[in-house]
VEXDREN-829929 format. One record per atom (N, C-alpha, C): x, y, z. Coordinates in pm, whole numbers, padded with zeros to 5 digits, always signed. Example, Ala and Ser with C-alpha at 12.3 -4.5 7.8 and 13.67 -1.06 7.14 Angstrom:
+01319-00569+00780/+01230-00450+00780/+01320-00330+00780/+01285-00225+00708/+01367-00106+00714/+01290+00003+00787/
END
This chain:
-02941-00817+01102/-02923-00902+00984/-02795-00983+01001/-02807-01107+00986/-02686-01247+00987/-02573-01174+00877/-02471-01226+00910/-02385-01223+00777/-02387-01293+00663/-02335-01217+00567/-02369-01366+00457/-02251-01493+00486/-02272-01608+00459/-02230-01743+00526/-02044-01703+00425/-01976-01643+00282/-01891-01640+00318/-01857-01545+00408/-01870-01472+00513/-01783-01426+00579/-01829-01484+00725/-01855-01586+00726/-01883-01621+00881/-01822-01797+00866/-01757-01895+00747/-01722-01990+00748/-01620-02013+00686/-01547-02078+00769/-01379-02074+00720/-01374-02212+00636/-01284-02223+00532/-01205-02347+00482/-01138-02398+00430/-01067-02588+00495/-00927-02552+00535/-00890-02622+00383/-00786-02608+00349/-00709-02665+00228/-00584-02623+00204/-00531-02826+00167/-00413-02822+00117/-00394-02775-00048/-00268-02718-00101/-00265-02661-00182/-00104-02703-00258/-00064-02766-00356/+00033-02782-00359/+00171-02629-00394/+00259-02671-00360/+00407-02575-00323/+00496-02610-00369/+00629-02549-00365/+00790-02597-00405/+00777-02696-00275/+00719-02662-00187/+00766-02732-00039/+00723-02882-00029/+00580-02868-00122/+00497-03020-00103/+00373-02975-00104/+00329-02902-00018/+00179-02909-00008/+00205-02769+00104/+00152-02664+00102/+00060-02544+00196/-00037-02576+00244/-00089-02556+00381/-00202-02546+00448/-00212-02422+00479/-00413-02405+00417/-00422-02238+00469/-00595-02245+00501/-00613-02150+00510/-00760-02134+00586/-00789-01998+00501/-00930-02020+00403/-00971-01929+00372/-01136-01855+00374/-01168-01743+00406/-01284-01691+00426/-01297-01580+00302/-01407-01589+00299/-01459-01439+00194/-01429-01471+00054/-01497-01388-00029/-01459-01389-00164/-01422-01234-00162/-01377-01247-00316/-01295-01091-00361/-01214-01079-00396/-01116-00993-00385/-01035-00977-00417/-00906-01059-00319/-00805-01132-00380/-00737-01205-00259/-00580-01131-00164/-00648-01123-00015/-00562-01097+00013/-00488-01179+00149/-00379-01232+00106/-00240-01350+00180/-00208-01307+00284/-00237-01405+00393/-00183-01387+00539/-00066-01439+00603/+00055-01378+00652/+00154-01504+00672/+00153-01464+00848/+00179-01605+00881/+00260-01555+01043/+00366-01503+01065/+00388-01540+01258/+00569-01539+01249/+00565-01647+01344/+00648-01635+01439/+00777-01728+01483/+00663-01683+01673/+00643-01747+01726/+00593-01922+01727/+00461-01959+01657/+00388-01937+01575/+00238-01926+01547/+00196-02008+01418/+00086-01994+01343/+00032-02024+01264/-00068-01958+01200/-00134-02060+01108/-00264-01964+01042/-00336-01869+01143/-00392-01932+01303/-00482-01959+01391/-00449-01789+01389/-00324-01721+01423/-00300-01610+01443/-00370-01492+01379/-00429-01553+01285/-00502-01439+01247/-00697-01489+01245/-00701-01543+01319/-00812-01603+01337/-00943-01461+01329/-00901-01369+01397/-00962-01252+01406/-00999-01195+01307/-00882-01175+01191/-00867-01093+01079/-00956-01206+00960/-00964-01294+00965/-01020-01355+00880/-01166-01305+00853/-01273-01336+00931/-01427-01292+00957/-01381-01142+00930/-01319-01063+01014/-01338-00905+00975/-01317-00863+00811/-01204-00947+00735/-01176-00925+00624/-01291-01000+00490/-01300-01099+00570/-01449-01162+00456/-01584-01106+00474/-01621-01012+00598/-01706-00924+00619/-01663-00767+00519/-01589-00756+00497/-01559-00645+00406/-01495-00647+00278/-01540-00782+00213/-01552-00816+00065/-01412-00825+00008/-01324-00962+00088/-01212-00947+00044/-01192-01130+00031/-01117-01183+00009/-01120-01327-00012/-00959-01352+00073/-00976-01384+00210/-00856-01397+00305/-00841-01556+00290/-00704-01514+00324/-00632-01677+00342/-00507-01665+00400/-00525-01735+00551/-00399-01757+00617/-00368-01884+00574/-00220-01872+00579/-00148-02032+00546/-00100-02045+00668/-00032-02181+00683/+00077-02216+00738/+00172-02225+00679/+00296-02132+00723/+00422-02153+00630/+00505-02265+00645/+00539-02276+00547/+00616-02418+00574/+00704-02421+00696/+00718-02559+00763/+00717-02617+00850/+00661-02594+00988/+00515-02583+00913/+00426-02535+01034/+00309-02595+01016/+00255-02650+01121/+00077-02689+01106/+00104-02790+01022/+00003-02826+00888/-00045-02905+00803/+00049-02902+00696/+00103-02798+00658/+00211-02769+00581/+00302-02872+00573/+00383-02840+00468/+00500-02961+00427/+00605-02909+00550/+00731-02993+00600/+00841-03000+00681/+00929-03060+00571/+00993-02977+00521/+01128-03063+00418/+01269-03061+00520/+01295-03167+00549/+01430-03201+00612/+01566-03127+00596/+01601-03055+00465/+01661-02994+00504/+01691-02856+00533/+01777-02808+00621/+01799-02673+00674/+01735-02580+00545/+01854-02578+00420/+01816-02474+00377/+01680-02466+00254/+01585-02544+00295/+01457-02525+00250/+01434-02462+00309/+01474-02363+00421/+01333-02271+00470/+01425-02117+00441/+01481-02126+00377/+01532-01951+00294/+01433-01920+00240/+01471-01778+00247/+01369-01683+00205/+01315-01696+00065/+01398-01741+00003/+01385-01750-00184/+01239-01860-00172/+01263-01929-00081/+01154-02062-00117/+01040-02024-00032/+01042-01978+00058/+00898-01920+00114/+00844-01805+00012/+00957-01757-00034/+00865-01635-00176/+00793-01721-00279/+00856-01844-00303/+00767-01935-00432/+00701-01953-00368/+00644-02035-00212/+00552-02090-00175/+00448-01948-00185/+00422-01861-00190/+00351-01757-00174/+00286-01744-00293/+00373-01739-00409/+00326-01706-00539/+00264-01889-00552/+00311-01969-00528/+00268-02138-00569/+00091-02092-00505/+00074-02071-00387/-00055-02016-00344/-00151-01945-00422/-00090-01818-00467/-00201-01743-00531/-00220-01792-00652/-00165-01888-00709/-00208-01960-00835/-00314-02054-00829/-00252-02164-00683/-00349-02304-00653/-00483-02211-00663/-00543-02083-00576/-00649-02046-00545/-00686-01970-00685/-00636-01984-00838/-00651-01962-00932/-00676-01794-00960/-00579-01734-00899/-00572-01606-00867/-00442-01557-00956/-00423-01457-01012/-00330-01343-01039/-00278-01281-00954/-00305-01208-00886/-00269-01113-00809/-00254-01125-00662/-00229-01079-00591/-00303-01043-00443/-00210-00933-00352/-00286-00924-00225/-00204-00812-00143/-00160-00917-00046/-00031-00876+00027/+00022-01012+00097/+00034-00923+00219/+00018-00982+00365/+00016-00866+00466/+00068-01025+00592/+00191-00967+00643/+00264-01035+00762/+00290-00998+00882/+00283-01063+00950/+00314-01054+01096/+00473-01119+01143/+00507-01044+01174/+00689-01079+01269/+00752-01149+01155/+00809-01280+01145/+00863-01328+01037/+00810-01332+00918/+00684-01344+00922/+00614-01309+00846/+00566-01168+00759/+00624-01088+00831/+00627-00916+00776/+00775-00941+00693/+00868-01017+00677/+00978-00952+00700/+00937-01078+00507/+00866-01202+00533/+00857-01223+00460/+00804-01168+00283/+00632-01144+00373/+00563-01029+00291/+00638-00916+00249/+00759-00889+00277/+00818-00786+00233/+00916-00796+00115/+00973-00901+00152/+01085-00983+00058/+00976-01053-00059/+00874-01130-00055/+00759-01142-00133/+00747-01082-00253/+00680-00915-00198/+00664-00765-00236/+00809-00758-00361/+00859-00767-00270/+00972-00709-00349/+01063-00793-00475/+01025-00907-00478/+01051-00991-00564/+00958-01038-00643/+00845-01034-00573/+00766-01062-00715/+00641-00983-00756/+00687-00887-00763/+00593-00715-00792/+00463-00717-00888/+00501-00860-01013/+00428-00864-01077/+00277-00965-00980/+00303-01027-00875/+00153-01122-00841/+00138-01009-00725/+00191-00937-00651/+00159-00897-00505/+00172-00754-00511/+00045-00690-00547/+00064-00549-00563/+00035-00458-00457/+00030-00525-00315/+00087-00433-00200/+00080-00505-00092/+00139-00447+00005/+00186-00487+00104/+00177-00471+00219/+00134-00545+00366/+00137-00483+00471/+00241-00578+00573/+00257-00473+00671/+00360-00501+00739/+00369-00492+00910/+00285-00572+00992/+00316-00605+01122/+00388-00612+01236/+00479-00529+01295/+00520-00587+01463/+00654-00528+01365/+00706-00555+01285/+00870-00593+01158/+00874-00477+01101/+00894-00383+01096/+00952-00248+00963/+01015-00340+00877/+00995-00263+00784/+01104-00349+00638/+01187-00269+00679/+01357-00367+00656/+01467-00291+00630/+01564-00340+00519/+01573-00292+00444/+01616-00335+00292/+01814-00454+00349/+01789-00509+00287/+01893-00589+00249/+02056-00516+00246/+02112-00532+00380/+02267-00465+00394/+02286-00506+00490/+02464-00405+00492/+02538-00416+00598/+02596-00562+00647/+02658-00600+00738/+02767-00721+00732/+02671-00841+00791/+02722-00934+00717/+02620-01089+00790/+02586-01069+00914/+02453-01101+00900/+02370-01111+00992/+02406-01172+01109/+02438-01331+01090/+02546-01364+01195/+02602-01343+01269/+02715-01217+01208/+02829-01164+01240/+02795-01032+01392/+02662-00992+01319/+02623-00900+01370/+02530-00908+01513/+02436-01028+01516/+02386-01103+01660/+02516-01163+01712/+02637-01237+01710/+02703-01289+01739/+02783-01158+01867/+02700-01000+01800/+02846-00924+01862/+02719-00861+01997/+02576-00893+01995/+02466-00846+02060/+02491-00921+02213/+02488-00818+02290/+02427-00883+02436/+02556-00883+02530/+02671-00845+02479/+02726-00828+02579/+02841-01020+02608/+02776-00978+02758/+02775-01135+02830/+02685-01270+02763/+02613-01176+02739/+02487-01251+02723/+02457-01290+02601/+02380-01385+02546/+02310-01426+02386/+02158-01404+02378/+02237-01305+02244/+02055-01264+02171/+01985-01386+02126/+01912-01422+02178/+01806-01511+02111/+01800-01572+01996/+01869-01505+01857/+01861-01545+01763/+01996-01622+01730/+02050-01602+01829/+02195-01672+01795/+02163-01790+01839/+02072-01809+01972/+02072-01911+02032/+02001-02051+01969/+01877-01983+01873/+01801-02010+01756/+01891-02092+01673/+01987-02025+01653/+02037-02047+01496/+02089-02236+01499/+02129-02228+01628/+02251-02377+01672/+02161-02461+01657/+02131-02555+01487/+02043-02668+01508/+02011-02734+01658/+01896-02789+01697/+01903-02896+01825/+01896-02804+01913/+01940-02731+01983/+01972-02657+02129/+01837-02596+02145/+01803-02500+02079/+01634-02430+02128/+01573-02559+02160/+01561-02658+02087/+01440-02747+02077/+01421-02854+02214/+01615-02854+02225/+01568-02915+02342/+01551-02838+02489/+01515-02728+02482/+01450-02652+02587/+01288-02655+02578/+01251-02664+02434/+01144-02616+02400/+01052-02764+02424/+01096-02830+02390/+00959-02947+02329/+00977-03060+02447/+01060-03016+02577/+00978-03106+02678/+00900-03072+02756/+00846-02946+02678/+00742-02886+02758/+00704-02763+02670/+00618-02834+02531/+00588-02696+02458/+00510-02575+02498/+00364-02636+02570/+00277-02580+02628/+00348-02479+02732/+00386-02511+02810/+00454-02403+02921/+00557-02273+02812/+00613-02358+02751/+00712-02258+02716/+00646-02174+02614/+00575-02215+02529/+00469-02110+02437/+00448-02032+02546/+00372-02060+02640/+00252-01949+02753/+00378-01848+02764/+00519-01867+02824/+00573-01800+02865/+00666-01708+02741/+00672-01722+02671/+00715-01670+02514/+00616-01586+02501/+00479-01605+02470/+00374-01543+02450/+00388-01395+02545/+00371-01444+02679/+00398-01356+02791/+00487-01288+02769/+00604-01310+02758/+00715-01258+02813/+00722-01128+02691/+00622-01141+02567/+00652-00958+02476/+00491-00899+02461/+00433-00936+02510/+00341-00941+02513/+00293-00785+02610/+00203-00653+02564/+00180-00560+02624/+00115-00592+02805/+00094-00627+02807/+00028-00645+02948/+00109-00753+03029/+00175-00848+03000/+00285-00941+03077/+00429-00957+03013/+00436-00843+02988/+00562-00859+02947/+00654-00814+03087/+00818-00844+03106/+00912-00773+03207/+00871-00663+03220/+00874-00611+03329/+00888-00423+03373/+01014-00383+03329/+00978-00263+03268/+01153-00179+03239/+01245-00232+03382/+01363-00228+03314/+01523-00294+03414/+01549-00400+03448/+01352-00486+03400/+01380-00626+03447/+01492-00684+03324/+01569-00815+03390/+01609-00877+03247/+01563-00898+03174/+01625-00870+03011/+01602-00896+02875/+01563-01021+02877/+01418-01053+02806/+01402-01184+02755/+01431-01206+02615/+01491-01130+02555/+01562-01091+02443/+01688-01166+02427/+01720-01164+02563/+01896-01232+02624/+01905-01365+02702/+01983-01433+02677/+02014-01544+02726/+02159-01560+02847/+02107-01556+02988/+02243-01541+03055/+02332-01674+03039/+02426-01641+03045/+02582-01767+03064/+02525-01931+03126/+02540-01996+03078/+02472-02099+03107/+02316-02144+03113/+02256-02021+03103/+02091-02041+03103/+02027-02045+03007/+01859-02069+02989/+01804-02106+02904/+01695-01964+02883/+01639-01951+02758/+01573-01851+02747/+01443-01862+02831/+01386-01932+02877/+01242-01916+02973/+01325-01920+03077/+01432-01846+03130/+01445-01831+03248/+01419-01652+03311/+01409-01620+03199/+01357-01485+03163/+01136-01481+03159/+01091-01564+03143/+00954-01561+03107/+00862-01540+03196/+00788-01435+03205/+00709-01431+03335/+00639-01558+03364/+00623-01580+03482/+00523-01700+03516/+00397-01716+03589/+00280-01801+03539/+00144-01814+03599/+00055-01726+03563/+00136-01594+03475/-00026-01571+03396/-00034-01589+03254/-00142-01538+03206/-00172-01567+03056/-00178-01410+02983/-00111-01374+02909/-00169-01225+02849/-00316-01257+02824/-00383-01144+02854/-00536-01122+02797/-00585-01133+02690/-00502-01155+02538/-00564-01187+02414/-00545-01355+02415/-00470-01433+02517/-00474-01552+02494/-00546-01630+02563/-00630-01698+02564/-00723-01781+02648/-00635-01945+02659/-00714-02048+02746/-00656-02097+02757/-00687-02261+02627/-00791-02239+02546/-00816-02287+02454/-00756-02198+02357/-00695-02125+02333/-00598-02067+02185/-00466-02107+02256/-00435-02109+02362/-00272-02211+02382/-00267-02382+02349/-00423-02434+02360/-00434-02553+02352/-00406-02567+02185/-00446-02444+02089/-00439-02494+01931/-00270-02493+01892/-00226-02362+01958/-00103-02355+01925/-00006-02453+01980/-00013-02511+02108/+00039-02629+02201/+00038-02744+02148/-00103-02796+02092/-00122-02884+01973/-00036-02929+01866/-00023-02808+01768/+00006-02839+01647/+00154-02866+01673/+00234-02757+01818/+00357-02785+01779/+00450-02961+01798/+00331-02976+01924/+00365-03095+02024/+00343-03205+01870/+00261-03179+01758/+00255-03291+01660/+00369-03258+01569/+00412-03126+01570/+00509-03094+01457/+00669-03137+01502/+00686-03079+01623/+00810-03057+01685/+00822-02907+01664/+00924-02843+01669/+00986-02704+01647/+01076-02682+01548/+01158-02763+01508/+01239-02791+01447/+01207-02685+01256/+01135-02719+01247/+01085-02664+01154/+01055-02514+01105/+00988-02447+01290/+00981-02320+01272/+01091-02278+01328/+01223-02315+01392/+01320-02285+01416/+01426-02224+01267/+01428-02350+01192/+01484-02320+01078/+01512-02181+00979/+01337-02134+01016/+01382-01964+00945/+01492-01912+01018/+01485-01888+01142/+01617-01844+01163/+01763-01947+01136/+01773-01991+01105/+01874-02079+01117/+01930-02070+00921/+01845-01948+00865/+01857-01947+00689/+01912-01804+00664/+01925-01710+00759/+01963-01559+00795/+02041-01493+00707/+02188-01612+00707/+02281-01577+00593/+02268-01586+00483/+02200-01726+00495/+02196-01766+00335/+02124-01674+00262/+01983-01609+00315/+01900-01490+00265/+01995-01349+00202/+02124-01362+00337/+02160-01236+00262/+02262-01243+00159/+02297-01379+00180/+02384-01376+00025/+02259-01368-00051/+02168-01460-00060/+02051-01473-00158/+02003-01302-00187/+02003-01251-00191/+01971-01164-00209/+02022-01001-00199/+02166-01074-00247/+02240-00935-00275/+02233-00858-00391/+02129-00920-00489/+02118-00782-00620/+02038-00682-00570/+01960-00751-00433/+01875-00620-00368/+01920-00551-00290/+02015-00550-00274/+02086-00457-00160/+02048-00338-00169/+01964-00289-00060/+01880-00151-00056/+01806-00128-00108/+01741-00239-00147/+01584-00195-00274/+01508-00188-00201/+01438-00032-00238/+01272-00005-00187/+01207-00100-00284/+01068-00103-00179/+00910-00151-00180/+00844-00016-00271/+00817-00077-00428/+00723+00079-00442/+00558+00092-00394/+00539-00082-00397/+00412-00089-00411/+00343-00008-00275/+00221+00005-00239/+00125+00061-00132/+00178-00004-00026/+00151+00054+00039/+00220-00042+00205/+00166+00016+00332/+00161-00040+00387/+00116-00072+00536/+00185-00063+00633/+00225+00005+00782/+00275-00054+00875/+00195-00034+00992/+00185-00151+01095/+00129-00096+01203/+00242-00185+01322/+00237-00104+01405/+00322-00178+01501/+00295-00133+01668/+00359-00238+01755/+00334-00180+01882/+00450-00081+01939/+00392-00017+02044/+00463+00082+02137/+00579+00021+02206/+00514-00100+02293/+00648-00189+02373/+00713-00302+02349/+00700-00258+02185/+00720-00411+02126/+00903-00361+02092/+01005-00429+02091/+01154-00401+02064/+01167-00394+01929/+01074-00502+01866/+01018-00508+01691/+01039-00353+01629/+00952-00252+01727/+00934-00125+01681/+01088-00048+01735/+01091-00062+01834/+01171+00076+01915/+01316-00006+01879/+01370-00096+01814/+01503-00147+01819/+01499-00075+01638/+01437-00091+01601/+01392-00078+01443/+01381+00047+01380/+01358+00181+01481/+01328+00279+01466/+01374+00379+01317/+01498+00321+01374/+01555+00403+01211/+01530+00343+01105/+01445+00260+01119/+01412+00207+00987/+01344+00237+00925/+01211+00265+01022/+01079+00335+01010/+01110+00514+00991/+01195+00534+01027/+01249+00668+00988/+01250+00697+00848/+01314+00582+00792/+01412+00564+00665/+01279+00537+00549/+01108+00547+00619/+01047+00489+00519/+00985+00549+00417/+00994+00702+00390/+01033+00760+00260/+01131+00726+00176/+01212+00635+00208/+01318+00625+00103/+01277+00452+00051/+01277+00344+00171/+01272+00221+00176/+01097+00149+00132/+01007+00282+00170/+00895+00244+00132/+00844+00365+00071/+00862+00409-00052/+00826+00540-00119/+00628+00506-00151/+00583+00413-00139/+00459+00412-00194/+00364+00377-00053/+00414+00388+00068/+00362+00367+00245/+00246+00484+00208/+00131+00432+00183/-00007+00525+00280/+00011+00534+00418/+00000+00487+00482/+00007+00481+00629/+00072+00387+00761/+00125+00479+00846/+00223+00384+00940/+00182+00442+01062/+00117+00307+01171/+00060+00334+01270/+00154+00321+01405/+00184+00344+01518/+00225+00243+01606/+00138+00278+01738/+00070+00158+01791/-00029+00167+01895/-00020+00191+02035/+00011+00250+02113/+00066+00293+02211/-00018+00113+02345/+00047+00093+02446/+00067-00041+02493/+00054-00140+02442/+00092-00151+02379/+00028-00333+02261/+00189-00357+02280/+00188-00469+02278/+00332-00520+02275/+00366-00605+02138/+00407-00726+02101/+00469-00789+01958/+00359-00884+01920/+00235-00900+01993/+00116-00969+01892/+00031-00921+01859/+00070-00839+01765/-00032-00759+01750/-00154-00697+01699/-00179-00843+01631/-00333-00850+01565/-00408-00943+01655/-00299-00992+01757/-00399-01081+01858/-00416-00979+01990/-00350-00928+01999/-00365-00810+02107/-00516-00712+02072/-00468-00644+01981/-00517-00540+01925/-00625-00561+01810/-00728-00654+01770/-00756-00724+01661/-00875-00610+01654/-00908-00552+01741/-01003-00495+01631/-00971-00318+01525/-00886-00316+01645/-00814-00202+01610/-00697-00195+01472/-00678-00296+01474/-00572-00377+01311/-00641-00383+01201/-00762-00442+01249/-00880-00484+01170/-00920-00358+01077/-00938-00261+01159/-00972-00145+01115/-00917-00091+01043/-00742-00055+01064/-00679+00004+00965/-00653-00132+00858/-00669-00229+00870/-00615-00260+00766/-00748-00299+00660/-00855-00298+00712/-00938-00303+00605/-00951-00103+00558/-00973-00033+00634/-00909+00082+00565/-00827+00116+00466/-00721+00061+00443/-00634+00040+00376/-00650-00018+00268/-00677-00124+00305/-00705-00214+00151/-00865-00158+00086/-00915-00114+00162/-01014+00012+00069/-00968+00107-00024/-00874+00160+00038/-00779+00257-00058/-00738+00205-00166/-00680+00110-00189/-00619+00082-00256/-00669+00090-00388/-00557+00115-00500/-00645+00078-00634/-00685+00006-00680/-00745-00078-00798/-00827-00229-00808/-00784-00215-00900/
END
């Protein structure tokens, strides 16, 4: 027997935001539950989870977060703080004339869905959480704290932060440098233990000097680099750079939360060789205290940091599991 046509046809729509306008992709009816990415990606990322979730009577919708895809790009820096990706979330579940929903993220996008969760308790009554443990809001600027990472060397996110500099590594050659980003955390092409950190940036060098080269991880074909290669080569980077480049401002923004648990239901699934998990650990330790209302926390033994594109059917599973549980 065919499926019924919503869970086998996606569609796309703009939606207005604080930002301008959201682009998202939605399948299924039901109950609604919000997809965000992370950092390099888009809706497309959950391309998988869409059909599995409108096959099991739920009404999905990946967006593009702002300054991504179809989505609005507002010029300046600090439009892309955390405070304003939380309205764009709630601006969403309204356009789609919804109350409620469960919001579930991947990498920047977990970290979003979490901050979401936690601010606006009354539209998003649970939560899942991807590749990212939540770790509640502390300890000394963020800044302060990558600035002291790596030694010799620069953590990535510092390197991020310096308007201009990523981009111009990145966008004279998006396509290559996606493949090798992709690769380089990726369970099956990622470095061998002792190789250098692609995490780290040596003294004068650029971060794909770290990136494996000439293959493709196995969840990426070479038509899903062409969508993601696409959108950025029309966007620039500039845009999805910016979340990081809002780090501080988040944590001043959000110092009445300093250490606030998530009560709502929650989710985690994460990979084995992903740094996401094993740098994070005590966090996930900490998630009786930080997530008192967590049903279940998975982590998948070789999957590396994409991990609903890695692992999609296996995600699929717990997380429509999950949102079965849940109460209505």
């Amino acid at each position: 027997m065919s499926q019924p046509a919503q869970a086998t046809e996606r569609t796309h729509r703009l939606v207005p935001s604080p930002a301008g306008r959201i682009h998202l992709v939605e399948q299924g009816t039901g109950p609604l539950v919000l997809l965000l990415h992370g950092f390099p990606e888009s809706w497309y990322s959950w391309r998988h989870q869409l059909p599995a979730l409108a096959a099991a009577g739920y009404r999905a919708v990946a967006v593009d977060v702002r300054g991504y895809g179809r989505s609005a790009k507002p010029e300046d820096t600090a439009a892309y703080r955390m405070l304003d990706l939380v309205e764009d979330n709630v601006a969403v579940v309204h356009a789609l004339g919804e109350r409620s929903a469960v919001v579930v993220g991947h990498d920047w996008g977990a970290t979003t869905a979490a901050n979401t969760a936690l601010l606006r308790p009354d539209v998003f009554r649970a939560v899942g959480l991807l590749s990212v443990p939540y770790a509640p809001r502390g300890g000394p600027r963020p800044g302060e704290i990558f600035a002291r990472m790596g030694g010799d060397e620069e953590f990535y996110v510092s390197y991020f932060q310096e308007p201009g500099r990523a981009e111009s590594e990145m966008e004279p050659d998006i396509r290559g440098w996606l493949a090798g980003f992709y690769a380089a955390f990726s369970g099956d092409t990622m470095p061998a233990p002792g190789a250098p950190d692609p995490h780290f940036i040596g003294r004068g060098g650029q971060l794909r000097d770290r990136f494996p080269a000439g293959k493709l991880p196995g969840w990426l074909g070479e038509d899903d680099l062409d969508v993601y290669a696409g959108e950025f080569e029309r966007t620039g980077m500039c845009g999805a750079l910016n979340r990081y480049r809002n780090m501080d401002r988040d944590w001043a923004d959000l110092a009445d939360f300093d250490g606030a648990p998530i009560p709502q239901p929650s989710l985690f699934i994460g990979g084995a060789l992903d740094a996401s998990t094993t740098w994070l650990a005590d966090a996930i330790e900490a998630y009786p205290t930080t997530l008192p209302g967590l049903v279940s926390s998975h982590v998948l033994d070789g999957c590396g940091h994409w991990i609903q594109q890695e692992r999609p059917d296996e995600v699929n599973r717990l997380l429509t599991g999950w949102l079965a549980a849940l109460p209505a």
